[in-house]
C-alpha positions as CSV (number, residue, x, y, z in Angstrom):
1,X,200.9,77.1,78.4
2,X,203.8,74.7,79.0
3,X,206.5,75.8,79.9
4,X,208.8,73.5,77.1
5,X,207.0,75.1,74.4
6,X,208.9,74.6,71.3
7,X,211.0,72.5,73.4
8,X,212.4,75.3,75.6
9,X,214.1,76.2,72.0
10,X,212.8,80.3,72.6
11,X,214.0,80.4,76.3
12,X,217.6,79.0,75.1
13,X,217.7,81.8,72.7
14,X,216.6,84.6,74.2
15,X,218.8,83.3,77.1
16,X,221.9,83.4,75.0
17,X,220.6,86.7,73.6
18,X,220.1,88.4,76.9
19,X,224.3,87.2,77.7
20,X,225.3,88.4,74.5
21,X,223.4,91.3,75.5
22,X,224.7,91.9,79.0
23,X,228.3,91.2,78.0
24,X,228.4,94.5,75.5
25,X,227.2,96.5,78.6
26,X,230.0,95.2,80.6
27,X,232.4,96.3,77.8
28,X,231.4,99.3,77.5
29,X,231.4,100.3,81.5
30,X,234.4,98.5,81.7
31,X,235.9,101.5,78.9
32,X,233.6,103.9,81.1
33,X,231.4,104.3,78.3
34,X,227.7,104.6,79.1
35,X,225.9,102.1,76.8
36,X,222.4,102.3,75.2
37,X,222.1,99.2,75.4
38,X,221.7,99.2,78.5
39,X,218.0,100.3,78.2
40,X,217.4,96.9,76.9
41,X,218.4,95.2,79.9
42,X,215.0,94.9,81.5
43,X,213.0,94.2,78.8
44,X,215.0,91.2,77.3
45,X,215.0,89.6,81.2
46,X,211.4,90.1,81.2
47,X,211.4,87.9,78.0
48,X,213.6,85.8,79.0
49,X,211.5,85.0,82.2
50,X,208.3,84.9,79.9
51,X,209.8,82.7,77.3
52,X,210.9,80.2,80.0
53,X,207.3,80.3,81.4
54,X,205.6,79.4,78.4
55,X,204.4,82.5,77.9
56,X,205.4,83.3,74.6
57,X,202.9,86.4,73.7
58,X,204.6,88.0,76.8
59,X,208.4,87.4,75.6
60,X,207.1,88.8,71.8
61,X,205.9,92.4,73.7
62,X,209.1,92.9,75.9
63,X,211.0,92.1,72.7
64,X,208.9,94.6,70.7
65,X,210.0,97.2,73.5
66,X,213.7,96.1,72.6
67,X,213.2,96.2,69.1
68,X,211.9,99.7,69.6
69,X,214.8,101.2,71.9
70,X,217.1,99.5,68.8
71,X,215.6,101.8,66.1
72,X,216.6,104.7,68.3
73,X,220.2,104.1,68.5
């Protein structure tokens, strides 16, 4: 699959998402807090990296993974 599918428009957002993302864990181990977010780390790279491959069904399962790990906070 190409990788500009959509016109790169998924990669962008999960790419701003995974920042967003990333930038609450810093806050909270800046106030030495552990975060649960944290959990979500991984998964949201790995659709990141997926998303920017073209590879959309991947990013859509590592997201599922986040979405689960959100119902659980």
């Amino acid at each position: 699959m190409d990788p500009k599918t959509y016109g790169g428009v998924w990669a962008d957002v999960l790419d701003q998402a995974d920042r967003v993302l990333l930038a609450r864990v810093e806050e909270s181990a800046a106030a030495g807090e552990d975060s649960p977010l944290q959990n979500m780390l991984a998964m949201m790279g790995l659709a990141c990296r997926s998303a920017a491959k073209g590879e959309l069904g991947f990013a859509a399962t590592s997201l599922g993974h986040c979405e689960t790990i959100a119902l659980n906070l």
